[in-house]
C-alpha positions as CSV (number, residue, x, y, z in Angstrom):
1,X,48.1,71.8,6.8
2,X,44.5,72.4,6.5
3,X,42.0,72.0,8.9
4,X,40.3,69.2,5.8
5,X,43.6,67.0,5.5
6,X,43.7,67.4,9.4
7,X,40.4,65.7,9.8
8,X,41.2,63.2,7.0
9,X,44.3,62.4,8.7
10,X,42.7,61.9,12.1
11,X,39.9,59.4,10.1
12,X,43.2,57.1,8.8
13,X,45.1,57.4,11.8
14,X,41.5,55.8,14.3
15,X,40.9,53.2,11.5
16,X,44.3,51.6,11.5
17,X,44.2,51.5,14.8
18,X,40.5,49.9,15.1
19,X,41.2,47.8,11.8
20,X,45.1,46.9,13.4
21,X,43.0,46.2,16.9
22,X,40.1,44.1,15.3
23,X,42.7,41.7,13.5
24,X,44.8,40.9,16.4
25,X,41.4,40.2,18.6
26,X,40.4,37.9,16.3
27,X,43.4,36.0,16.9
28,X,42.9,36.3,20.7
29,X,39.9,35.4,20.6
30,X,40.2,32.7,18.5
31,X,42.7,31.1,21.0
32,X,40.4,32.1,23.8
33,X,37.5,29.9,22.5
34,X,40.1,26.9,21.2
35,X,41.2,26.3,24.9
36,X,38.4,27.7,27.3
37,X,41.1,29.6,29.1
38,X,42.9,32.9,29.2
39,X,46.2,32.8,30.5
40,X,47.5,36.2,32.4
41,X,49.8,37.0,29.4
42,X,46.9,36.5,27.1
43,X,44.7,39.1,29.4
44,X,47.4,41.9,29.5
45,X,47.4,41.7,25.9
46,X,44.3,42.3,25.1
47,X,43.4,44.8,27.4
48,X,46.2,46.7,25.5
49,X,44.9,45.7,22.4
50,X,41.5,46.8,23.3
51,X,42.6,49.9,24.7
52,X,44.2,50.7,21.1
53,X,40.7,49.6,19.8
54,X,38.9,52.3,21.9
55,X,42.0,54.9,21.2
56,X,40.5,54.6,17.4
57,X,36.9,54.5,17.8
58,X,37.3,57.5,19.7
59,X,39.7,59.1,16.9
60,X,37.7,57.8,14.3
61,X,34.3,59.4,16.1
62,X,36.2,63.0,16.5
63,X,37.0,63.0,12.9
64,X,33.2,62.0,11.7
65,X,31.9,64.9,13.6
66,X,34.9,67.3,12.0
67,X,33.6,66.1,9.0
68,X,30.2,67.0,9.4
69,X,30.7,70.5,11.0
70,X,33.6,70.8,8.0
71,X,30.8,70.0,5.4
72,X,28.1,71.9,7.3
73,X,30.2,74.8,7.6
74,X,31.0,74.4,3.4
75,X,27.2,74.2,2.8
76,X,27.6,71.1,1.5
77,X,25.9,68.1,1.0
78,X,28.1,65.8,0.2
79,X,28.1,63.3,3.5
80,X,24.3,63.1,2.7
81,X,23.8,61.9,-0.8
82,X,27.1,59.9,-1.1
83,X,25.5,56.3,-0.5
84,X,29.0,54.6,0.4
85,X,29.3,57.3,3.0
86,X,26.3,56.4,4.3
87,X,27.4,52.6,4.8
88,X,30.7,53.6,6.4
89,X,28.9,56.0,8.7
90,X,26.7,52.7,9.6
91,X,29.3,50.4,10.2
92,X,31.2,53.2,12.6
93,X,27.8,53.3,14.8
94,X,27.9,49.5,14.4
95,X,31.5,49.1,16.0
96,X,30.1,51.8,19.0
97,X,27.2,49.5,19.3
98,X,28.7,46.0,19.3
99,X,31.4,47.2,22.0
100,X,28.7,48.0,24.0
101,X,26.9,45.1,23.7
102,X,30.4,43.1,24.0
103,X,30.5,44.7,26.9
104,X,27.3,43.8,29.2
105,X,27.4,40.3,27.2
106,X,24.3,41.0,24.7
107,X,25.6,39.4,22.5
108,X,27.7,36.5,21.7
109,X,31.4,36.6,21.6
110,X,32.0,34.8,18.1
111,X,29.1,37.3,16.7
112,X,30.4,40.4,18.6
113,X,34.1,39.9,17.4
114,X,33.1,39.0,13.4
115,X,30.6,42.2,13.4
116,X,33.8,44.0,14.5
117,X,36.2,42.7,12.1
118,X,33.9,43.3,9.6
119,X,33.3,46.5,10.3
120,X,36.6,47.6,10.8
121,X,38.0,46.2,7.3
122,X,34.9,46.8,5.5
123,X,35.2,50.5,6.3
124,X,39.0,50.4,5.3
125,X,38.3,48.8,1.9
126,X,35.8,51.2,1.1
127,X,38.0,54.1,2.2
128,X,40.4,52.8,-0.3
129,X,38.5,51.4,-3.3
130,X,37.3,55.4,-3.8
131,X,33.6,56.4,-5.5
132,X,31.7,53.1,-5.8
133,X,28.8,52.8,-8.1
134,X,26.2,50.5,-6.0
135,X,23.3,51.7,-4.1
136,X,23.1,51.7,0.0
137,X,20.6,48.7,-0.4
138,X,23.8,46.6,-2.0
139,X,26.3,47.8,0.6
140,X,23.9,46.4,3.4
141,X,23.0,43.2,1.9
142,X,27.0,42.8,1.1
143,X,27.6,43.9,4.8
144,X,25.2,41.8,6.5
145,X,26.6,38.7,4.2
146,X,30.0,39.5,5.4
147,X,29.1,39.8,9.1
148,X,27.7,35.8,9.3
149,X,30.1,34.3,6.6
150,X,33.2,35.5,8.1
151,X,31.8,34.4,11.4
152,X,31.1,31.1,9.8
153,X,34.9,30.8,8.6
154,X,36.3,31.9,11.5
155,X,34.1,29.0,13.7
156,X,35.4,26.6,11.2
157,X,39.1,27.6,11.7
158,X,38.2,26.8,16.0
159,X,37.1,23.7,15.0
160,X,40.5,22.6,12.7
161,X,42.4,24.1,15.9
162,X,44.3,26.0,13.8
163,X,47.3,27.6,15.5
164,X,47.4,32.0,15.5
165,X,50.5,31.8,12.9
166,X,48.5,29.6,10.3
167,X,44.8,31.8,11.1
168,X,46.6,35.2,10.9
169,X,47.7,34.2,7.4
170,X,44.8,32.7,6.1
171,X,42.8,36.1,7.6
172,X,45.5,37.5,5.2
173,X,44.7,35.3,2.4
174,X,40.9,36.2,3.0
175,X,41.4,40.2,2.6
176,X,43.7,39.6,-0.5
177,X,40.9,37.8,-1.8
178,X,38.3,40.3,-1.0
179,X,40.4,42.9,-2.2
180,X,41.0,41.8,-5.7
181,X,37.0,40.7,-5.5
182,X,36.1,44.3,-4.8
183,X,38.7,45.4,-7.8
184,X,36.7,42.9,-9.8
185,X,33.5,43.7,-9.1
186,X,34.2,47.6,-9.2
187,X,36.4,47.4,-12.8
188,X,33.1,45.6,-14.4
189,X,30.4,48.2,-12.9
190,X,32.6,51.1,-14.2
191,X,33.3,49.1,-16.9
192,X,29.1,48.7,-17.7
193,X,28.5,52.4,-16.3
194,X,31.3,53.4,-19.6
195,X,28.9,51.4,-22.0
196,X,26.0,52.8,-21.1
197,X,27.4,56.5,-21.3
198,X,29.2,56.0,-24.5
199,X,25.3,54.0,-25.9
200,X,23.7,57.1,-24.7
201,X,26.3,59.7,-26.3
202,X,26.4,57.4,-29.6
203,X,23.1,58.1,-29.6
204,X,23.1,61.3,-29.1
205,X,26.0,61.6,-31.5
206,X,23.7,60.0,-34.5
207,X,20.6,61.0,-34.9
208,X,19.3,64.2,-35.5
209,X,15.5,65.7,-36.1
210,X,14.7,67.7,-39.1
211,X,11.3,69.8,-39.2
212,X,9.0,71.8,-41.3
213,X,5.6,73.1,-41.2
214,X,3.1,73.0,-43.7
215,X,-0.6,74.7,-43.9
216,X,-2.9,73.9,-46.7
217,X,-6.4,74.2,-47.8
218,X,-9.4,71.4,-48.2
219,X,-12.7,71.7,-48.3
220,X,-13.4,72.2,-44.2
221,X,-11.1,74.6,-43.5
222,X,-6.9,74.9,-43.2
223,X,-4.6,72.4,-42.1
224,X,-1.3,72.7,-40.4
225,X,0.9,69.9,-39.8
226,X,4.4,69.7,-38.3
227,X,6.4,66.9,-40.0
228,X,9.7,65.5,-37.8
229,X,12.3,63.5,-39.2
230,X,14.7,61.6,-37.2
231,X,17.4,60.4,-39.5
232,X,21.5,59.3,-39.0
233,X,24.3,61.0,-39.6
234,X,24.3,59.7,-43.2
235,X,20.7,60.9,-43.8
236,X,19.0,57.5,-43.1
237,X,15.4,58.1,-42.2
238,X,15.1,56.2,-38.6
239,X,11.6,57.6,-37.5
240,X,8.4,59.8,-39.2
241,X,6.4,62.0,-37.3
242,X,3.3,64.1,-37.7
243,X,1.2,66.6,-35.6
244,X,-1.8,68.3,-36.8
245,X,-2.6,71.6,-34.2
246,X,-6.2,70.1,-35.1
247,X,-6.6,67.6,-32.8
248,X,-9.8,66.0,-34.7
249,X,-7.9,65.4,-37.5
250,X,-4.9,63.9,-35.1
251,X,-6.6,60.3,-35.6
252,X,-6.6,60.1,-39.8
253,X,-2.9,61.4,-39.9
254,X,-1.8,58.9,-37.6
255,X,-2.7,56.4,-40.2
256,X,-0.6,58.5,-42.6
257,X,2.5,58.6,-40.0
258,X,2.3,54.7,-40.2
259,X,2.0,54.1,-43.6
260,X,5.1,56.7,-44.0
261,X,7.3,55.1,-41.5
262,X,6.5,51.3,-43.3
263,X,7.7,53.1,-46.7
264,X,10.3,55.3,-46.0
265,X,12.0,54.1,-42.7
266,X,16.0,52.6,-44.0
267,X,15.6,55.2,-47.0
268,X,17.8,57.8,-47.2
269,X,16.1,61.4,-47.2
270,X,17.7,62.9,-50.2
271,X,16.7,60.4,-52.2
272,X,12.8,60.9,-51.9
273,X,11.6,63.2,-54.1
274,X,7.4,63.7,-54.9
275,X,6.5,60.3,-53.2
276,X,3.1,58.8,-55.1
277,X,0.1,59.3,-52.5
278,X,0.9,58.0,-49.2
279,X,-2.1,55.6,-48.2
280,X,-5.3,57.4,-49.2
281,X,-4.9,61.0,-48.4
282,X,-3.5,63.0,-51.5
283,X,-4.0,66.1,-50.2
284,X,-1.5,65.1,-46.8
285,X,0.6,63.1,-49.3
286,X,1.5,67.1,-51.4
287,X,2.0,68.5,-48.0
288,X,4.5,66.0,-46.9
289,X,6.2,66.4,-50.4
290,X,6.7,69.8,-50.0
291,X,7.5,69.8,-46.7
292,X,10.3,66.9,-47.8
293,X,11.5,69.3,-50.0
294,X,12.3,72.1,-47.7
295,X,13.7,69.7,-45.1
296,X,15.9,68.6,-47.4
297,X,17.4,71.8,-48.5
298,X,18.4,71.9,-44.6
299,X,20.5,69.3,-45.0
């Protein structure tokens, strides 16, 4: 075994416990706050079930630092730019903080035990769901959501006086449900992410830029213009462009270009052959003929 899988397996073994721990304190805690009392048996079990809690935090802590010196070690990046890393790693200091907090009463108890259970299985569904296309800004907001909804169900399920066997399976109902949610919601971003990369290589795919340079004589002097056309696999013209190294004479071919694209744009390139004068410039309108020519003996 490596010392990688060794960390890994250290990072599953804490969050089962934690995520096993912050289930059943739910359910102790909900029958805490349904009958203002906690009876001896109730105590000894949760101070096991906390102890198991603290037993993963502290596993789950060990393995985060192996990580890091692992990564460091690697020169690698990776824990830094991986945004669903970066969430994890902030509901981890979250569960630290809120058991403190628990702790010297800070906070309370229906707020301390939903930021844990959140934590705990939000961190576990992430682990399992694998890369995730949303941005740290979306985890938060989806986090935060989580903390006071969940909080506000589980108040709600005090107030029915639900019994533990009915809560624990409706908590069960609730993380099937979130489950196939997350399935859902990460099927349909890959699903867009696929589009958009088979758009963008579609359009790579198709068109295709075809160029020639041409220098001719008028009465001022020489010009040389670089004609560019983008046309389909088929030979469709899509786009016409013109650059003149002269930049003073930039503005009057631009006119040119747009006359061009209004004529020729939808045609197909090997069927234009000595086009009539292109607006009012004959002497632009030869040069783009014989410039036509030699792009199409490219094709």
């Amino acid at each position: 075994m490596d010392i990688y899988t060794f960390i890994v397996m250290l990072h599953v073994i804490g969050t089962i416990l934690g995520t096993g721990g912050a289930t059943v304190a739910e359910l102790q805690i909900t029958r805490a706050l349904k009958d203002r009392r906690v009876s001896p048996e109730e105590g000894a079990l949760m101070h096991v079930n906390y102890s198991m809690i603290r037993v993963g935090m502290a596993t789950v802590l060990v393995s985060v630092i192996g990580m890091f010196i692992y990564f460091a070690a690697k020169d690698s990046d990776a824990l830094f730019t991986n945004e669903k890393l970066w969430i994890k790693d902030l509901m981890f200091v979250m569960i630290f903080i809120n058991a403190i907090a628990l702790q010297k009463r800070l906070v309370p108890l229906w707020l301390g035990a939903s930021i844990s259970f959140t934590s705990w299985w939000g961190a576990t569904l992430l682990g399992l769901a694998g890369q995730l296309p949303y941005s740290f800004m979306t985890y938060l907001i989806g986090y935060v959501v989580s903390v006071f909804a969940l909080a506000g169900l589980f108040k709600l399920l005090r107030m029915l006086n639900i019994n533990s066997r009915s809560l624990l399976v409706l908590i069960g109902v609730v993380l099937i449900v979130l489950v196939f949610l997350m399935y859902y919601l990460i099927n349909g971003e890959q699903a867009r992410q696929n589009v958009l990369i088979d758009e963008q290589d579609e359009e790579t795919a198709i068109y295709r830029e075809l160029s020639d340079t041409v220098s001719f004589e008028y009465p001022g002097g020489t010009h040389t213009i670089k004609f560019e056309f983008l046309v389909d696999e088929a030979g469709v013209i899509n786009e016409i462009k013109a650059a003149d190294i002269d930049p003073e004479n930039q503005g009057q071919l631009a006119n040119f270009v747009t006359t061009a694209n209004t004529q020729f744009v939808g045609k197909n390139i090997s069927d234009l052959s000595n086009v009539d004068k292109v607006g009012t410039s004959s002497l632009t309108t030869a040069a783009f003929n014989e410039s036509l020519a030699n792009i199409q003996a490219q094709l």
